[in-house]
Chimera marker file (.cmm) of the C-alpha trace (Angstrom):
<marker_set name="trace">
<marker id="1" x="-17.935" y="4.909" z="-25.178" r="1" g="1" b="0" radius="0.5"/>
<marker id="2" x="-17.353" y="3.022" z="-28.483" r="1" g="1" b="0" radius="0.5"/>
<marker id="3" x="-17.775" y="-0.554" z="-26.383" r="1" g="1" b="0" radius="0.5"/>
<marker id="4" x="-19.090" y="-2.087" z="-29.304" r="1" g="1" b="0" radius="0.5"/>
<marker id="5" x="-15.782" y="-0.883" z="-31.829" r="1" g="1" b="0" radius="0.5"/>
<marker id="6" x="-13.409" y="-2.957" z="-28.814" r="1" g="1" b="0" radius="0.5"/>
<marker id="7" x="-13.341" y="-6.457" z="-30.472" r="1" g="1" b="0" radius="0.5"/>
<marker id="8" x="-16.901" y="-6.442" z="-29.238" r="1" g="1" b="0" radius="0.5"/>
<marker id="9" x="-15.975" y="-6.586" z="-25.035" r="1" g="1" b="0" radius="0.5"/>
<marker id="10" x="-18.725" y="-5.665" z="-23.224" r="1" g="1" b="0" radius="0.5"/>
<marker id="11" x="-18.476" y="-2.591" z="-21.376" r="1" g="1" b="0" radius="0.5"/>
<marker id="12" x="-17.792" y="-4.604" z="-17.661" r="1" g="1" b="0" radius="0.5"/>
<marker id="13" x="-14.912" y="-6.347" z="-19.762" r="1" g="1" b="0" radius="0.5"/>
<marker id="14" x="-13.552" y="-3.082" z="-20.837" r="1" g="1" b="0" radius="0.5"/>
<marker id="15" x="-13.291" y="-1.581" z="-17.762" r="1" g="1" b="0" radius="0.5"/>
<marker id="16" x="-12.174" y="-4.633" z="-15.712" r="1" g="1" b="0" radius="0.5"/>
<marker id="17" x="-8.792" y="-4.106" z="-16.666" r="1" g="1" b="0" radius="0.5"/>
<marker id="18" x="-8.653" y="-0.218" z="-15.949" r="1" g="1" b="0" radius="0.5"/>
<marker id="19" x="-5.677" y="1.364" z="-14.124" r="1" g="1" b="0" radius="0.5"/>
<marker id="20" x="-6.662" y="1.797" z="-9.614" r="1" g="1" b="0" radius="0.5"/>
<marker id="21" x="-4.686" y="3.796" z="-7.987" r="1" g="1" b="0" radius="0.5"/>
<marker id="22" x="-3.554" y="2.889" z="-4.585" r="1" g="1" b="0" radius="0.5"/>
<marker id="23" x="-2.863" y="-0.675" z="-5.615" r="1" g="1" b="0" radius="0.5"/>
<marker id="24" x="-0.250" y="-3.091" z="-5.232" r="1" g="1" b="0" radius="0.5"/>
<marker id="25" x="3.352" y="-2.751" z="-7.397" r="1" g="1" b="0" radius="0.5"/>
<marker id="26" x="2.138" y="-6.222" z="-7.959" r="1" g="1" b="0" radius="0.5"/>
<marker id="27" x="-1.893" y="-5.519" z="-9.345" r="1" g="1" b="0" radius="0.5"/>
<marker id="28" x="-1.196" y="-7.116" z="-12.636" r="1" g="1" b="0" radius="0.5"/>
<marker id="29" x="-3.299" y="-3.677" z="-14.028" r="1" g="1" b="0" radius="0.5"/>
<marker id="30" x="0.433" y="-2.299" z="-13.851" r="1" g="1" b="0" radius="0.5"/>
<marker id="31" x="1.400" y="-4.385" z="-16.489" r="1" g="1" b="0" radius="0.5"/>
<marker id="32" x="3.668" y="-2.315" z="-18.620" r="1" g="1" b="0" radius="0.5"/>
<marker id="33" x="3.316" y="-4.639" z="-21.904" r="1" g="1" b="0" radius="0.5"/>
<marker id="34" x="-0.366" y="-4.440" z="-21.023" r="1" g="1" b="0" radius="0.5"/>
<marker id="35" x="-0.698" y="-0.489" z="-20.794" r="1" g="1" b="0" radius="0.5"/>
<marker id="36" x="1.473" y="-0.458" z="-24.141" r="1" g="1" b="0" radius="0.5"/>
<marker id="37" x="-0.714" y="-2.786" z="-26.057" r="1" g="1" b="0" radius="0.5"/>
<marker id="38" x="-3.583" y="-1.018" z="-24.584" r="1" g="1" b="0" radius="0.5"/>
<marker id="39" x="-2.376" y="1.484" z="-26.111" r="1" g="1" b="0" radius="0.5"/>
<marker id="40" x="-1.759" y="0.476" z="-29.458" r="1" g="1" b="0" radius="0.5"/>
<marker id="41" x="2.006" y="0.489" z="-29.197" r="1" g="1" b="0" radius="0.5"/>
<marker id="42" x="2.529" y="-3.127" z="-30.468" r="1" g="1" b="0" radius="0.5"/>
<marker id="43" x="6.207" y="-3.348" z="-30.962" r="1" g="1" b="0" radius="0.5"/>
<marker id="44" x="7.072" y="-1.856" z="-27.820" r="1" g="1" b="0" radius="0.5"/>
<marker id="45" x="4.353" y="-4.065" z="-25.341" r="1" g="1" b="0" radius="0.5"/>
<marker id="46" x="6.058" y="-7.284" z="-27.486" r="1" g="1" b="0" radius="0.5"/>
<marker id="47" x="9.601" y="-6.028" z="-26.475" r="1" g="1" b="0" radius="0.5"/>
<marker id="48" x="8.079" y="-5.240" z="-22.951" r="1" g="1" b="0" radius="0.5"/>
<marker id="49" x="6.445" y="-9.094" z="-22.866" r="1" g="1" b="0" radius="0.5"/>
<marker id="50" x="9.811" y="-10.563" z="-23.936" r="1" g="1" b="0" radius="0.5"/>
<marker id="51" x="11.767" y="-8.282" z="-21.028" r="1" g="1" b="0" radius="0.5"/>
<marker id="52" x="9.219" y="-9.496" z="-18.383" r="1" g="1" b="0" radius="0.5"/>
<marker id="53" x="9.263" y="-13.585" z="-19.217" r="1" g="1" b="0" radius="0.5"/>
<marker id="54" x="13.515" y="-13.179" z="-19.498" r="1" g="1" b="0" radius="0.5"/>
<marker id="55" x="12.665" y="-11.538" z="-15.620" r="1" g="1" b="0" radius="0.5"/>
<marker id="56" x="10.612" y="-13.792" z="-14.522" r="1" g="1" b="0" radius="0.5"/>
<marker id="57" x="13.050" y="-16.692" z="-15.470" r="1" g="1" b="0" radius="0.5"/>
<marker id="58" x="15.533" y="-15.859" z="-14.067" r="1" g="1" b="0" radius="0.5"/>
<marker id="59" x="13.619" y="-14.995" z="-11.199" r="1" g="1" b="0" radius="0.5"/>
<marker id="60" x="12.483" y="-18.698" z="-10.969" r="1" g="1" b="0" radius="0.5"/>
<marker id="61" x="16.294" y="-20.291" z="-11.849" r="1" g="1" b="0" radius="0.5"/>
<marker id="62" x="17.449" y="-18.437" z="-8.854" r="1" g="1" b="0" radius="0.5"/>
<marker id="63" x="14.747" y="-19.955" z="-6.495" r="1" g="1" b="0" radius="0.5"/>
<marker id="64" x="15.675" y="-23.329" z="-7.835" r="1" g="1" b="0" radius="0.5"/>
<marker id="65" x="19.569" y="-22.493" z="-7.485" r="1" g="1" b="0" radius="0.5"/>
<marker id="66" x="18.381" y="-21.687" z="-4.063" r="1" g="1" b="0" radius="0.5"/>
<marker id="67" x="16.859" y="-24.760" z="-3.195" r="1" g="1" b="0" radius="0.5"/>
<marker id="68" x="19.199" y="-26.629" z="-4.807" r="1" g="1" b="0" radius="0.5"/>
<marker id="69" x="22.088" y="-25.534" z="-2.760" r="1" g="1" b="0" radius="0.5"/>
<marker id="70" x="19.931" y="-25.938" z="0.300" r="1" g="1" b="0" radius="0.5"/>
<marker id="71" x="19.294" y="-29.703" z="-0.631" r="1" g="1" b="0" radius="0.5"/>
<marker id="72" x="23.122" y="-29.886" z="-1.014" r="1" g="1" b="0" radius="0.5"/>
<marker id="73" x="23.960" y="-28.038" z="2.100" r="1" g="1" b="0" radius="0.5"/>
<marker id="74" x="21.705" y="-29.645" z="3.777" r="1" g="1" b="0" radius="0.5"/>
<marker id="75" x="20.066" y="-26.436" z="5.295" r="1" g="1" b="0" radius="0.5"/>
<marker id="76" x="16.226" y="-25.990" z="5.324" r="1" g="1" b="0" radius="0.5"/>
<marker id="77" x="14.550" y="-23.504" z="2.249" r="1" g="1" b="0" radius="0.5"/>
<marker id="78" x="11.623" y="-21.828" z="2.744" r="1" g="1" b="0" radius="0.5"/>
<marker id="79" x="10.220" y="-21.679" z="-0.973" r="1" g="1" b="0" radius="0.5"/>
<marker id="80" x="8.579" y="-19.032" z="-2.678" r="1" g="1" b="0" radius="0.5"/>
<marker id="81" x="5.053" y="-18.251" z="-0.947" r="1" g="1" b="0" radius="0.5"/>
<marker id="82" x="1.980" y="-15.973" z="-1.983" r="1" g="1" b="0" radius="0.5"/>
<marker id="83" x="1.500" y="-12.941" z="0.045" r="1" g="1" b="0" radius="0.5"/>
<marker id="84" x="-2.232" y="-12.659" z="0.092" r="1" g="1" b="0" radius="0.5"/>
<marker id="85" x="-2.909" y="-16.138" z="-0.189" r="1" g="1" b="0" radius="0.5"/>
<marker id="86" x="-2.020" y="-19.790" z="0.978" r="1" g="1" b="0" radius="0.5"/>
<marker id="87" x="-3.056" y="-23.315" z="-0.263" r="1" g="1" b="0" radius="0.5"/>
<marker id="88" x="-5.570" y="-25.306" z="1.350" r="1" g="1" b="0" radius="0.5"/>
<marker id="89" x="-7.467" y="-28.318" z="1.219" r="1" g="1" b="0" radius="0.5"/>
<marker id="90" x="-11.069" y="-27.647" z="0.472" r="1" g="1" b="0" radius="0.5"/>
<marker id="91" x="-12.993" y="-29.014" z="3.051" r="1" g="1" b="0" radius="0.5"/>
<marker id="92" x="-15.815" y="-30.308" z="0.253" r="1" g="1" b="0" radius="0.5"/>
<marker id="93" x="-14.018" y="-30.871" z="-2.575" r="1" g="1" b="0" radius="0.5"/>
<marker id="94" x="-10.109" y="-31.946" z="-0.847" r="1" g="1" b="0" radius="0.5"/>
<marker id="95" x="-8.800" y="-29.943" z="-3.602" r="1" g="1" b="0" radius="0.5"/>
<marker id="96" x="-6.385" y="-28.007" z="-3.189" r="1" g="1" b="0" radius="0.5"/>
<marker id="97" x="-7.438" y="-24.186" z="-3.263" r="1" g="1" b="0" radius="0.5"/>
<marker id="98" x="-5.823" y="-20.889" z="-2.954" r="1" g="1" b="0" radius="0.5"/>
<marker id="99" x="-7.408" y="-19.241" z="0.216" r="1" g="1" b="0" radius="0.5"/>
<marker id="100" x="-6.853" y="-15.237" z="1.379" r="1" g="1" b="0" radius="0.5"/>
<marker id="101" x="-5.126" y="-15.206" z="4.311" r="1" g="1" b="0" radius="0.5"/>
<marker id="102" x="-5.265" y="-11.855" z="5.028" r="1" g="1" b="0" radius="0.5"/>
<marker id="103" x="-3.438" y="-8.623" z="5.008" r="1" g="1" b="0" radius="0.5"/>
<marker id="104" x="-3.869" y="-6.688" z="1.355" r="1" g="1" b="0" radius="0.5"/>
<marker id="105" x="-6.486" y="-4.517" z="2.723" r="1" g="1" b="0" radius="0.5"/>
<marker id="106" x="-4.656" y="-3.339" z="4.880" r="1" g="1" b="0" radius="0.5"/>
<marker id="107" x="-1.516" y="-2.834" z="2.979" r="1" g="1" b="0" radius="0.5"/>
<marker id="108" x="-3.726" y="-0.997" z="0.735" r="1" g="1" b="0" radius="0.5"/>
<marker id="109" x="-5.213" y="1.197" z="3.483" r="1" g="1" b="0" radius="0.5"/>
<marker id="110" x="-1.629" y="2.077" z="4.706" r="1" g="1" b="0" radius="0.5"/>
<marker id="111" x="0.042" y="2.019" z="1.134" r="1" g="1" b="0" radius="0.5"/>
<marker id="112" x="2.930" y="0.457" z="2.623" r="1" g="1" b="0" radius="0.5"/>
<marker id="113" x="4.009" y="-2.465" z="-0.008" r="1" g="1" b="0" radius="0.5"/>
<marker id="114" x="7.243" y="-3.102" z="1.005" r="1" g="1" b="0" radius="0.5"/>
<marker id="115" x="6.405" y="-7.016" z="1.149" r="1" g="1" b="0" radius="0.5"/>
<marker id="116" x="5.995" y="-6.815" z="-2.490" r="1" g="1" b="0" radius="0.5"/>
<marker id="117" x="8.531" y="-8.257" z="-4.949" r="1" g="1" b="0" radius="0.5"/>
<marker id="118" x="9.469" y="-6.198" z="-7.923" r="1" g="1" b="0" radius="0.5"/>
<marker id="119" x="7.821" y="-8.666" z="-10.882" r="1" g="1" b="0" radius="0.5"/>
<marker id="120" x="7.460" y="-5.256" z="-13.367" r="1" g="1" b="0" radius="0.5"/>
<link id1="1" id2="2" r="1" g="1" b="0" radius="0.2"/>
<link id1="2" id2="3" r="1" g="1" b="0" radius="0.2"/>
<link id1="3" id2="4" r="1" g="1" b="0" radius="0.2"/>
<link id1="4" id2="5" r="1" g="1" b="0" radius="0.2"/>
<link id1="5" id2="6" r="1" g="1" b="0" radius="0.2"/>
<link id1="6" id2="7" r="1" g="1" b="0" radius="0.2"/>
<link id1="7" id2="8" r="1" g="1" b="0" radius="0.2"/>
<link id1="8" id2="9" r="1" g="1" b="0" radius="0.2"/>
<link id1="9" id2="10" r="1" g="1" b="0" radius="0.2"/>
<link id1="10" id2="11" r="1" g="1" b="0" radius="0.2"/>
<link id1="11" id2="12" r="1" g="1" b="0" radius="0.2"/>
<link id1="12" id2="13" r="1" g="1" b="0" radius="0.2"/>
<link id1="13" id2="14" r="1" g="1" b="0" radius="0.2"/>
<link id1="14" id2="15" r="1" g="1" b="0" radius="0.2"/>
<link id1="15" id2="16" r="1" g="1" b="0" radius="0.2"/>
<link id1="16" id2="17" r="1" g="1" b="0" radius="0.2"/>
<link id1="17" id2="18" r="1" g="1" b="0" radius="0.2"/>
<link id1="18" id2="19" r="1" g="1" b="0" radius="0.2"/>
<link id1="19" id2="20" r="1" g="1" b="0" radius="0.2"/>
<link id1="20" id2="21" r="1" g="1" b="0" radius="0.2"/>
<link id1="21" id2="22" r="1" g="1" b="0" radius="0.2"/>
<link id1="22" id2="23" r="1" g="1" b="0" radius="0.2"/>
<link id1="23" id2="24" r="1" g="1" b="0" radius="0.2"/>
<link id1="24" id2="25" r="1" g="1" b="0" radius="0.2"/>
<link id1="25" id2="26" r="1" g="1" b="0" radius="0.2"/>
<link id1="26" id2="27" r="1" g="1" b="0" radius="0.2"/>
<link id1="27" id2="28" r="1" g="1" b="0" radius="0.2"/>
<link id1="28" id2="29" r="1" g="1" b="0" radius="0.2"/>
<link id1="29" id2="30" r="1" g="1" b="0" radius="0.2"/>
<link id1="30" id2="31" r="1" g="1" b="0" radius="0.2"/>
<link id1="31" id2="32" r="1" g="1" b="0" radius="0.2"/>
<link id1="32" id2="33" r="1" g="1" b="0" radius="0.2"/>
<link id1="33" id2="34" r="1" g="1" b="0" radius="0.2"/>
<link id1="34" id2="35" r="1" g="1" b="0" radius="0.2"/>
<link id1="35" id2="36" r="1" g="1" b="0" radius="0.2"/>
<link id1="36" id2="37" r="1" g="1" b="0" radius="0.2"/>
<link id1="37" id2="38" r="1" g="1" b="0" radius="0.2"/>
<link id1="38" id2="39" r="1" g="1" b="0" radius="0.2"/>
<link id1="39" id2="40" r="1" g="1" b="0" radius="0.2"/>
<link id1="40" id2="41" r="1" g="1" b="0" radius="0.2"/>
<link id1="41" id2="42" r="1" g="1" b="0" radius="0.2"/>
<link id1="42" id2="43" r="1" g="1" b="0" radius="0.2"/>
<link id1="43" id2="44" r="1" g="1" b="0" radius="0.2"/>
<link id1="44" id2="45" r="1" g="1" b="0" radius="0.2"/>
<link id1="45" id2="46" r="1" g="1" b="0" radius="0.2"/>
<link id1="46" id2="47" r="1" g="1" b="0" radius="0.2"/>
<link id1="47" id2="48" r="1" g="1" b="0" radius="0.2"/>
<link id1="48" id2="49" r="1" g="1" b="0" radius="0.2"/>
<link id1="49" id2="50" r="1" g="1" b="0" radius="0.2"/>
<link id1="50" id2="51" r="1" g="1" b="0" radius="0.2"/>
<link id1="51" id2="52" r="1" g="1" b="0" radius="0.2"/>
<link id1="52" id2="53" r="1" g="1" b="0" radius="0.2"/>
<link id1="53" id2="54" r="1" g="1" b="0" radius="0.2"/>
<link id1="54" id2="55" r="1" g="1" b="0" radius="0.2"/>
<link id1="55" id2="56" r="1" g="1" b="0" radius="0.2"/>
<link id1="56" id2="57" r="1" g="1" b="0" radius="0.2"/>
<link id1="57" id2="58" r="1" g="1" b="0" radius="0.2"/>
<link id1="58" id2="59" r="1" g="1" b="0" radius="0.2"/>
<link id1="59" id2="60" r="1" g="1" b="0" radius="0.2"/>
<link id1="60" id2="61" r="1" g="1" b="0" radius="0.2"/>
<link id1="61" id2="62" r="1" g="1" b="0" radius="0.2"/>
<link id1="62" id2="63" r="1" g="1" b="0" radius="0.2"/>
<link id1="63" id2="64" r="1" g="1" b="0" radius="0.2"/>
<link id1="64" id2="65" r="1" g="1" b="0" radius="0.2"/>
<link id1="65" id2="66" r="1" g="1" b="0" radius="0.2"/>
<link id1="66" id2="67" r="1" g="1" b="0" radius="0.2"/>
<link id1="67" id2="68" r="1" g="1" b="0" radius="0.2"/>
<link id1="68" id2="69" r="1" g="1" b="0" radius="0.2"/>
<link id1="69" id2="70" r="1" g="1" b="0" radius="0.2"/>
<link id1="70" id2="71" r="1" g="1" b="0" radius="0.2"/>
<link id1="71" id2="72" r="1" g="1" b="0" radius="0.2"/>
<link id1="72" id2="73" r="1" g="1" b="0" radius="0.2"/>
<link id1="73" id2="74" r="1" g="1" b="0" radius="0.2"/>
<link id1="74" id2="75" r="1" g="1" b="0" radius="0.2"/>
<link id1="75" id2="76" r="1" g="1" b="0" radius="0.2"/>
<link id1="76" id2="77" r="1" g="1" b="0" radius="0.2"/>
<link id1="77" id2="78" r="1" g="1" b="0" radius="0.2"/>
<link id1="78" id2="79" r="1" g="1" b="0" radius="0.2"/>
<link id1="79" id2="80" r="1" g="1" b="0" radius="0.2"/>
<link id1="80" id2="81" r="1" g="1" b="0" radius="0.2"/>
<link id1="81" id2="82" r="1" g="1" b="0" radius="0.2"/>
<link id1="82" id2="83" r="1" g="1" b="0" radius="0.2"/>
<link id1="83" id2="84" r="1" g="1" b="0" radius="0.2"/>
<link id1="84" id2="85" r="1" g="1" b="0" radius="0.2"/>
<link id1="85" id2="86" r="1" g="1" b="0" radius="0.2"/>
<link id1="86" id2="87" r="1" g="1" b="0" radius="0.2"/>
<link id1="87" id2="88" r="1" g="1" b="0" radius="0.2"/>
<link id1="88" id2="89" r="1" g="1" b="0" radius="0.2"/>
<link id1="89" id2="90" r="1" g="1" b="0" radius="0.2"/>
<link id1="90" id2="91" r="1" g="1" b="0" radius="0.2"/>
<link id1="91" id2="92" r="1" g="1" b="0" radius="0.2"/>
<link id1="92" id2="93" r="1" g="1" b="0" radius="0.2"/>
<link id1="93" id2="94" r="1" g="1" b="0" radius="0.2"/>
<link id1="94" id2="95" r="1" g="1" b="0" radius="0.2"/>
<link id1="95" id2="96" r="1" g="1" b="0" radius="0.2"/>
<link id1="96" id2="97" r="1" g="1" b="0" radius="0.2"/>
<link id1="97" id2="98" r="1" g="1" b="0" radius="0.2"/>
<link id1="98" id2="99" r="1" g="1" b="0" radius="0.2"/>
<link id1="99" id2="100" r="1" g="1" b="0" radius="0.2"/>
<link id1="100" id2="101" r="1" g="1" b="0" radius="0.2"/>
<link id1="101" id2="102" r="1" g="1" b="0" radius="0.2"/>
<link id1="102" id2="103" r="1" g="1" b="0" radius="0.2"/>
<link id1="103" id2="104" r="1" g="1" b="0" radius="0.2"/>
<link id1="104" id2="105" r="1" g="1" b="0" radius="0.2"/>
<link id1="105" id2="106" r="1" g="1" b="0" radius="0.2"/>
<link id1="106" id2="107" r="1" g="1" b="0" radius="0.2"/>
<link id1="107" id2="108" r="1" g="1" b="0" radius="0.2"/>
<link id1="108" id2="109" r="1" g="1" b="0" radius="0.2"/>
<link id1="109" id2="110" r="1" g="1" b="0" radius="0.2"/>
<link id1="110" id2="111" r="1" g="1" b="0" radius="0.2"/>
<link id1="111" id2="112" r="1" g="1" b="0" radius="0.2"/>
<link id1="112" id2="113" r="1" g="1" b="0" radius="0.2"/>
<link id1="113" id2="114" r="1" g="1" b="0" radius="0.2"/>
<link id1="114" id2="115" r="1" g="1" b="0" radius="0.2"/>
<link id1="115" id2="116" r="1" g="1" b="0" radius="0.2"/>
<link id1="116" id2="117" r="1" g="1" b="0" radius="0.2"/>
<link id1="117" id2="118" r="1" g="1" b="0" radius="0.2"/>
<link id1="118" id2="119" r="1" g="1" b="0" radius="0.2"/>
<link id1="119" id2="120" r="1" g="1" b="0" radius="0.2"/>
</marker_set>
């Protein structure tokens, strides 16, 4: 309904982005800047934004700590890895390519996430 008055998103576009339930803490639909913007609350979903990228680097400054220390130590690091997916070399193109290696379904089928990170 009122598609056209949504800075002119189709209807598929507008409903791409609509809240699942069931899904990963991770579905990027869970968004809380997004929801708030969504929602027309503008300075909150920028304060939101600006809370999630501080998260997220620090996040990433302790992985390099991490592997930092384990250069230094000497002891092996197993870096950061995708859950659902792993990096592969195309066998046509020899890219490299993010494949699905399995296991979301049934996550989702079991609603057990306790593999996934906290990122919100």
């Amino acid at each position: 309904k009122y598609a056209e008055n949504m800075y002119y998103f189709s209807e598929l576009a507008l409903t791409l982005n609509a809240p699942e339930s069931g899904t990963a803490p991770t579905d990027s639909r869970r968004r809380p800047d997004q929801r708030l913007m969504e929602n027309g609350r503008w300075d909150e979903a920028n304060a939101e934004k600006q809370r999630l990228e501080e998260k997220q680097r620090l996040s990433r400054k302790r992985r390099e700590a991490e592997a930092a220390r384990a250069t230094e130590d000497g002891t092996p690091y197993d870096p950061y890895k995708p859950l659902w997916f792993e990096r592969k070399k195309d066998p046509v193109t020899q890219e490299l390519a993010h494949v699905y290696k399995g296991g979301y379904w049934e996550s989702k089928e079991r609603q057990d996430w306790t593999l996934c990170p906290d990122i919100f």
